[in-house]
C-alpha positions as CSV (number, residue, x, y, z in Angstrom):
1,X,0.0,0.0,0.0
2,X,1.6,3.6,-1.1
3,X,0.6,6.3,1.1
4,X,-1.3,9.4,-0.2
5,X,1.5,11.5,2.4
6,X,2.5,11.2,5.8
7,X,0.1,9.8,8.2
8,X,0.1,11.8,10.6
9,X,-0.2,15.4,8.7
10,X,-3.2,13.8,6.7
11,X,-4.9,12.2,9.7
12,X,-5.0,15.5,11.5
13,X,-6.4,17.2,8.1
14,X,-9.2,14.8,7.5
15,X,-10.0,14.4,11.1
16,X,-10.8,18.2,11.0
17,X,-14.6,19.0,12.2
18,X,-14.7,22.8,12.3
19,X,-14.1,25.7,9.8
20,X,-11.1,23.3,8.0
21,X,-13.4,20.3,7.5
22,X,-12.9,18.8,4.6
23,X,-15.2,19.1,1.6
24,X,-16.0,17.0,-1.9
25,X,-16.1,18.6,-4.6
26,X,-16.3,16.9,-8.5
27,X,-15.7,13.9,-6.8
28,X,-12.5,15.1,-5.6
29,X,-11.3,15.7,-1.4
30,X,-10.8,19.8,-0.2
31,X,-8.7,20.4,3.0
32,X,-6.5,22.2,4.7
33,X,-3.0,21.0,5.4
34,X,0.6,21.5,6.3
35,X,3.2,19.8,4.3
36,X,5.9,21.4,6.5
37,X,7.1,23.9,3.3
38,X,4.4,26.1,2.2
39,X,2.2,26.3,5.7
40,X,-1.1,25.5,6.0
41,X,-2.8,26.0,2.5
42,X,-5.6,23.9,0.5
43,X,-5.0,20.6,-1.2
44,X,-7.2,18.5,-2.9
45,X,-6.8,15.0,-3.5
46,X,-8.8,12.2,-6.0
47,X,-7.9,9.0,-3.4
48,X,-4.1,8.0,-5.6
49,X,-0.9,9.1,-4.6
50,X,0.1,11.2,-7.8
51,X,-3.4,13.1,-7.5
52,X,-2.9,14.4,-4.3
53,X,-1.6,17.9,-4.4
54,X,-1.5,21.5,-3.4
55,X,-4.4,23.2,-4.9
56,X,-2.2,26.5,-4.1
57,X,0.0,28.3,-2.6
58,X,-1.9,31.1,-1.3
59,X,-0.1,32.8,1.4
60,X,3.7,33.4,0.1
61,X,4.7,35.7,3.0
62,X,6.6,35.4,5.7
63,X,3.7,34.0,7.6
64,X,3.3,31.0,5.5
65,X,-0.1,30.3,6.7
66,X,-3.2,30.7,4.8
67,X,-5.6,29.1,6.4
68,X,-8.1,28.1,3.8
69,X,-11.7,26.7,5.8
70,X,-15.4,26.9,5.9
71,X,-15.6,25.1,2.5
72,X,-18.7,25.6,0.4
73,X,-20.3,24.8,-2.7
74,X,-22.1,27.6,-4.4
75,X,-23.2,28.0,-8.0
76,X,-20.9,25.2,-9.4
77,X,-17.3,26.8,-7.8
78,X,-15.9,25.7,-4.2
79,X,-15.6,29.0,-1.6
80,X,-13.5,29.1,1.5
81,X,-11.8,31.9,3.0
82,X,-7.9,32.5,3.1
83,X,-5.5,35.0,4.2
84,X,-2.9,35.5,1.1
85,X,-0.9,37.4,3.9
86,X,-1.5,40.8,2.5
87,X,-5.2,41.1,2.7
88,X,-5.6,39.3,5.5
89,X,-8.6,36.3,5.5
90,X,-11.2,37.1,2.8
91,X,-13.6,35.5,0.9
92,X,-12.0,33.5,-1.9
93,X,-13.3,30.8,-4.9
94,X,-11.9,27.7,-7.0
95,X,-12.8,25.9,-9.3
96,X,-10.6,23.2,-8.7
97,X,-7.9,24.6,-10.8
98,X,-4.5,26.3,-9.6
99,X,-5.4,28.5,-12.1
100,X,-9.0,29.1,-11.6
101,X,-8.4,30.0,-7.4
102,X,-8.4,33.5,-6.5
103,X,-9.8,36.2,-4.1
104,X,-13.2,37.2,-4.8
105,X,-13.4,40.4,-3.0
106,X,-11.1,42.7,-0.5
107,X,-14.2,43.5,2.1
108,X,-11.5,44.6,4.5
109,X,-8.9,46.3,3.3
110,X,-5.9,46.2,4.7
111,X,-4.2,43.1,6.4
112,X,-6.5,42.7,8.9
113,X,-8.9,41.4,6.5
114,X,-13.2,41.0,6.3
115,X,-13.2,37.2,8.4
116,X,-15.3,36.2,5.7
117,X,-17.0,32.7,7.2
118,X,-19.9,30.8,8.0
119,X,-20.7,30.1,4.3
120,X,-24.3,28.9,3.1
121,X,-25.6,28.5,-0.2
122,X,-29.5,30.3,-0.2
123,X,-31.6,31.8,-2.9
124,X,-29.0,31.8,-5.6
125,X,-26.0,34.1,-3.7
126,X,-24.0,32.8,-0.9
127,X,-24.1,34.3,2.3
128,X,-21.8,34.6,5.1
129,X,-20.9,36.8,7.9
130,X,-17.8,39.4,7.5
131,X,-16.5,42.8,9.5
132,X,-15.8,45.4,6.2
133,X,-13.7,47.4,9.2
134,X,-17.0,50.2,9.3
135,X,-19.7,48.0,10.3
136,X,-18.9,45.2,12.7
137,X,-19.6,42.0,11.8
138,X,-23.0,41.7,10.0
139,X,-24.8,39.9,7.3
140,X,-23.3,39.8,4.0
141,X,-24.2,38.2,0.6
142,X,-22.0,37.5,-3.0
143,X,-22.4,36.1,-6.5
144,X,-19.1,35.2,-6.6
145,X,-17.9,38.5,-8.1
146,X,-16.4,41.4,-6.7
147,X,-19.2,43.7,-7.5
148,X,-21.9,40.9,-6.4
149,X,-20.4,40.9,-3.2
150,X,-22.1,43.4,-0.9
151,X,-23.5,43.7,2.9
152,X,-27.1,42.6,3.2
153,X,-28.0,44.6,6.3
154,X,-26.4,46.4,9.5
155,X,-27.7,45.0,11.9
156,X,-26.2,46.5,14.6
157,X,-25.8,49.8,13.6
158,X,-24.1,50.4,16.9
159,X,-21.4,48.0,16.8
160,X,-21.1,44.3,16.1
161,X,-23.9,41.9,15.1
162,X,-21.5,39.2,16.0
163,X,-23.8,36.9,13.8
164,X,-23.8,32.8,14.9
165,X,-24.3,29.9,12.3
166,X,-27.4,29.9,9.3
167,X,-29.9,27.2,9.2
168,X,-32.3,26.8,6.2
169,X,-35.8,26.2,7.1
170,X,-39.0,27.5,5.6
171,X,-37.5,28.6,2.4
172,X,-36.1,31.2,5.0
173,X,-32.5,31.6,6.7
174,X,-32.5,31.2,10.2
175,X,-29.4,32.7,12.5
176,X,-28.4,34.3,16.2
177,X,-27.8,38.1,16.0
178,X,-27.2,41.2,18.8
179,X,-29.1,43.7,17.0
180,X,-28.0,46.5,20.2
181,X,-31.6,47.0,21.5
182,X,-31.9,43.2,22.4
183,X,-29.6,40.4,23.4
184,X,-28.6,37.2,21.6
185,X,-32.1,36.6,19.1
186,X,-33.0,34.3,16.9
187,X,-33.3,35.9,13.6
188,X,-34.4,35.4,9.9
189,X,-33.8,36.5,6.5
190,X,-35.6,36.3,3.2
191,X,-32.0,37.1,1.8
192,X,-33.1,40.6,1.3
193,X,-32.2,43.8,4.0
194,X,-36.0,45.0,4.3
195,X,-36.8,41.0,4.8
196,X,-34.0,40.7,7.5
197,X,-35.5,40.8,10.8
198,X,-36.0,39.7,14.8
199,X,-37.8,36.5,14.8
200,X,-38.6,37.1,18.4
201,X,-37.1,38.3,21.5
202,X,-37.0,35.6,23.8
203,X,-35.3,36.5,26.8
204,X,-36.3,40.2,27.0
205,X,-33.9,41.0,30.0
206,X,-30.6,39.4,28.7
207,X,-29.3,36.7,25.8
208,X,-31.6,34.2,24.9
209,X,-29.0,31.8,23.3
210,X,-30.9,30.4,20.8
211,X,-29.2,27.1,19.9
212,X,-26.7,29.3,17.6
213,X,-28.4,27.5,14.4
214,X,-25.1,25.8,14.1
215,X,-22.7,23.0,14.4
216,X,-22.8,23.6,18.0
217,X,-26.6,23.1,18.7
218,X,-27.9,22.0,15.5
219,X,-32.1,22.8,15.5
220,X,-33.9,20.3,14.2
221,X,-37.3,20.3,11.3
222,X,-39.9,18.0,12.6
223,X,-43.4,18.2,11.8
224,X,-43.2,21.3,9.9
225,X,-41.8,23.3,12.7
226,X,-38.1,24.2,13.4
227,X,-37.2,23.1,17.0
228,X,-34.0,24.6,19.1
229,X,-32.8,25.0,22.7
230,X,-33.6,28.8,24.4
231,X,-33.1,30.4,27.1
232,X,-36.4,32.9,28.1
233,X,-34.7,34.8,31.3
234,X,-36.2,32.6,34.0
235,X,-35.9,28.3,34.0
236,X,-32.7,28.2,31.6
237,X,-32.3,26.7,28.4
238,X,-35.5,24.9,27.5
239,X,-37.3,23.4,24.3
240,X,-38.8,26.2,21.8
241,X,-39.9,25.5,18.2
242,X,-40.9,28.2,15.6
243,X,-43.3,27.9,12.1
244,X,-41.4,31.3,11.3
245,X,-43.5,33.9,13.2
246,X,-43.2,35.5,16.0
247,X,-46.9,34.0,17.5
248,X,-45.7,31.1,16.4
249,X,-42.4,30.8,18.6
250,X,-43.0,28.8,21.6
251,X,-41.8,27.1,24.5
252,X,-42.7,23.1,24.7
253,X,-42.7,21.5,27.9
254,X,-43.9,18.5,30.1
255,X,-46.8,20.0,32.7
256,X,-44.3,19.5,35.5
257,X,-41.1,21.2,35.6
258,X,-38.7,21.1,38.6
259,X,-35.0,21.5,36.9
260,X,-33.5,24.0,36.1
261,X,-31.9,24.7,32.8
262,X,-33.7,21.2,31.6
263,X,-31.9,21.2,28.5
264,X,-28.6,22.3,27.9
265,X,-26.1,24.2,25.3
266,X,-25.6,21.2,23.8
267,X,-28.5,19.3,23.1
268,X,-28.9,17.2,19.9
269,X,-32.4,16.1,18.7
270,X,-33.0,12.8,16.9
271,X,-36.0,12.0,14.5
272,X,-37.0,8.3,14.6
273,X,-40.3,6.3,13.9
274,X,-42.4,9.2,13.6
275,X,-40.8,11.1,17.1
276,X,-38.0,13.3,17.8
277,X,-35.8,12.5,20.9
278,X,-34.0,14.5,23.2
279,X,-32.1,14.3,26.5
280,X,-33.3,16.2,29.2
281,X,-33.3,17.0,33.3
282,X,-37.2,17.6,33.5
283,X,-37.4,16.3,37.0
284,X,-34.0,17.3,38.7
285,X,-33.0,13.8,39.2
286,X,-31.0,13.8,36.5
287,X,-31.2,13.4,32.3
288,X,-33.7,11.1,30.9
289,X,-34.8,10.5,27.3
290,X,-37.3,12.4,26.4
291,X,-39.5,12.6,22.7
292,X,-42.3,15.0,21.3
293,X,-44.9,13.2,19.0
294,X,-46.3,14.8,16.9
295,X,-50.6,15.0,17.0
296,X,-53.5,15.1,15.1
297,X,-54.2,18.5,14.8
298,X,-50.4,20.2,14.6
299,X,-48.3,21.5,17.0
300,X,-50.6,22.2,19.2
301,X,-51.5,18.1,20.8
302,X,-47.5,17.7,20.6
303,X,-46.4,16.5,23.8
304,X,-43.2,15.7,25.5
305,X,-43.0,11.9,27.4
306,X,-40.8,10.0,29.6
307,X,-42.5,7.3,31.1
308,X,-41.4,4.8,34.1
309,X,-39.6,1.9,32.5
310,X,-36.0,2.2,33.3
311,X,-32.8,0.7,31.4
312,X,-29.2,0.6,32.7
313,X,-26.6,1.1,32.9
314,X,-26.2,3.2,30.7
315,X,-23.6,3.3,28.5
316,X,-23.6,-0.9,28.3
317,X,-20.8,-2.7,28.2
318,X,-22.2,-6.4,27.3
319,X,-25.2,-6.2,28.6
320,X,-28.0,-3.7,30.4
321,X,-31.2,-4.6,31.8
322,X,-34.8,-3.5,31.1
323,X,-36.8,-2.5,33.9
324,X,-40.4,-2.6,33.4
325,X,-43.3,-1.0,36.1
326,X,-44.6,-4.2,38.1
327,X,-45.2,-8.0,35.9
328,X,-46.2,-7.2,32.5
329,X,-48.1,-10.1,31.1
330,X,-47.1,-9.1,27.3
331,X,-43.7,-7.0,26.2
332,X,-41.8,-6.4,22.5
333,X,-38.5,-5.0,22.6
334,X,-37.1,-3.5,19.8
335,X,-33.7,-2.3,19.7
336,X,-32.6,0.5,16.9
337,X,-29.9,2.4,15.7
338,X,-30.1,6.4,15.5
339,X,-30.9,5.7,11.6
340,X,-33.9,3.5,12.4
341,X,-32.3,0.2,11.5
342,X,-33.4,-2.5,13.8
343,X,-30.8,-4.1,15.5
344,X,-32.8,-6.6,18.0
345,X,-35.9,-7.5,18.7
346,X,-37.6,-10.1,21.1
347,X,-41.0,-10.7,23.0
348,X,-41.7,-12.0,26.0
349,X,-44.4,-12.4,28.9
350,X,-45.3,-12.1,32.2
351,X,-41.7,-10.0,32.6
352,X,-40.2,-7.7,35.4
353,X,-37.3,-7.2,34.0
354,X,-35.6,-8.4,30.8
355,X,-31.7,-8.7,29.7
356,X,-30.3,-8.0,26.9
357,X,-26.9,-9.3,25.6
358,X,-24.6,-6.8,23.8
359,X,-21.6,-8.1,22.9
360,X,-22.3,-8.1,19.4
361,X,-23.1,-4.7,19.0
362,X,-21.4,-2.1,17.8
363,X,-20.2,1.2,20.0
364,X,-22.9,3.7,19.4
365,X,-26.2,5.0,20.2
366,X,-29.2,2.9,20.7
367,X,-32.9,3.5,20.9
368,X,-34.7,1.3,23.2
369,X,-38.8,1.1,22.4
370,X,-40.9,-0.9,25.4
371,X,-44.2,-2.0,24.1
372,X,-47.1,-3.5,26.4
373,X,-50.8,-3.5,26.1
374,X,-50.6,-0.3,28.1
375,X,-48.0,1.5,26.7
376,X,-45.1,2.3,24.4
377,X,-42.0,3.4,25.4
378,X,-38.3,4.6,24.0
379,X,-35.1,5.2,26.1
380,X,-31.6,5.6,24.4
């Protein structure tokens, strides 16, 4: 076996997971690494030894580094950002080509540079968040030309909208801005300035926090409603969910609540057989897996359940055990994995408790559904 490079530089670059995480583009690996010569700069790669290469060498200065990250399709091209070492990290394009990879505009200029990041692809221009050195950072939108390249609105016409993350829901951008008149808000964007506004102000005394639409605390669609973690000013981060108005940004919670900060910065939600799951402290006793189903009538008959049949320990090592509320003359178990695939499944009667070998598992995460003549039940 020839290696593409040395192990450990390329391990490091394709193990990336934040702004320098790898991209495919025409079939072909983007990333970011160090070959010990020219600094950190982009390479691409086609999986063979003699098409693995720098893409180019972008910063030539004395600095070395470029930089290149937050890799993203748009219109047919591959955008990242880059610092060339003179104009600082702006907003740059490829098409794959040493040839065809330059700056797209100087937002910044100066050294400095715009910190052009946070790319998405929406409504035919990308947008992204950048600091033109007058404004602060704010909300900003391109083509891919220099002239197409523009700010979409100033937010914070006092300072810094210090915009977090973009999430696509609705046919509408969703994001966390500081707009100077209220904290940390969850905010959306038709793509236009006029159509750039407060969703809602949560926490009306401070930051509400609201999930940061992001790789950090990823919402989640479900049942035509985009659901994320908030922070109202008085119990903490708790379950909200939004159809895109401001009437129709709520909180969603069990009738009794005695933690505080049930939920916390970061919470993941996943969707399976018809629910979407959640970990949560609900009853102060610690975190328990909780789901919202959705009902008959919308949003409205959703409700959040936890119920009493216990499993442990949690994580498993070769085994854990099913705990069930008193003899149950009747019980399916079905065992899944996050993508719904059913890994296990039994039935048995008149059960208390039921154990399940799992030595032939794989490491991961499990969802464990109870079902009686009374009742149906998941835990993870």
């Amino acid at each position: 076996m020839v290696p593409l490079m040395e192990r450990n530089f390329l391990t490091a670059a394709l193990l990336e997971s934040g702004p320098e995480k790898p991209y495919i583009y025409n079939n072909k690996l983007y990333f970011a690494y160090n070959n010990g010569i020219n600094g950190v700069e982009p390479w691409v790669t086609d999986g063979t030894p003699t098409g693995t290469n720098i893409l180019l060498n972008i910063n030539q200065t004395n600095s070395l580094n470029s930089l290149p990250g937050y890799f993203t399709e748009y219109n047919g091209l591959l955008y990242f950002n880059a610092d060339n070492g003179v104009k600082g990290m702006e907003l740059w394009v490829t098409d794959g080509t040493s040839g065809g990879t330059q700056l797209v505009k100087d937002i910044r200029i100066g050294a400095i540079g715009s910190s052009a990041r946070n790319f998405i692809a929406y409504n035919n221009l990308l947008y992204f968040e950048a600091h033109d050195g007058i404004n602060g950072v704010e909300l900003w939108a391109s083509n891919g030309t220099d002239t197409g390249t523009f700010m979409v609105k100033n937010i914070n016409t006092a300072g810094s909208s210090d915009l977090i993350g973009f999430f696509k829901y609705n046919n509408q951008l969703f994001f966390s801005a500081i707009d100077g008149s209220h904290g940390r808000e969850p905010w959306m964007s038709d793509g236009s300035g006029n159509g750039t506004q407060l969703l809602l102000d949560i926490n009306p005394t401070g930051n509400s926090m609201p999930g940061y639409f992001n790789f950090v605390m990823v919402p989640k669609e479900f049942d035509g409603n985009l659901f994320f973690v908030a922070d109202e000013g008085t119990n903490g981060y708790e379950l909200w969910f939004t159809d895109g108005t401001a009437n129709g940004t709520l909180i969603i919670e069990p009738s009794l609540v005695i933690g505080v900060s049930p939920l916390n910065f970061f919470n993941q939600f996943e969707l399976s057989g018809g629910a979407m799951y959640f970990d949560a402290n609900y009853d102060g006793t610690g975190e328990d897996l909780y789901r919202v189903v959705p009902g008959s009538s919308g949003i409205a008959n959703q409700t959040i359940t936890a119920g009493n049949v216990l499993v442990f320990p949690c994580p498993a090592a070769n085994q854990f055990t099913i705990e069930l509320p008193g003899n149950t003359e009747k019980v399916d178990v079905t065992i899944s994995d996050i993508t719904g695939k059913i890994i296990y499944k039994t039935a048995t009667i008149n059960s208390e408790k039921i154990e399940v070998n799992t030595t032939d598992f794989a490491e991961g995460v499990y969802l464990v559904q109870v079902q009686t003549e009374n009742f149906t039940e998941t835990k993870k």
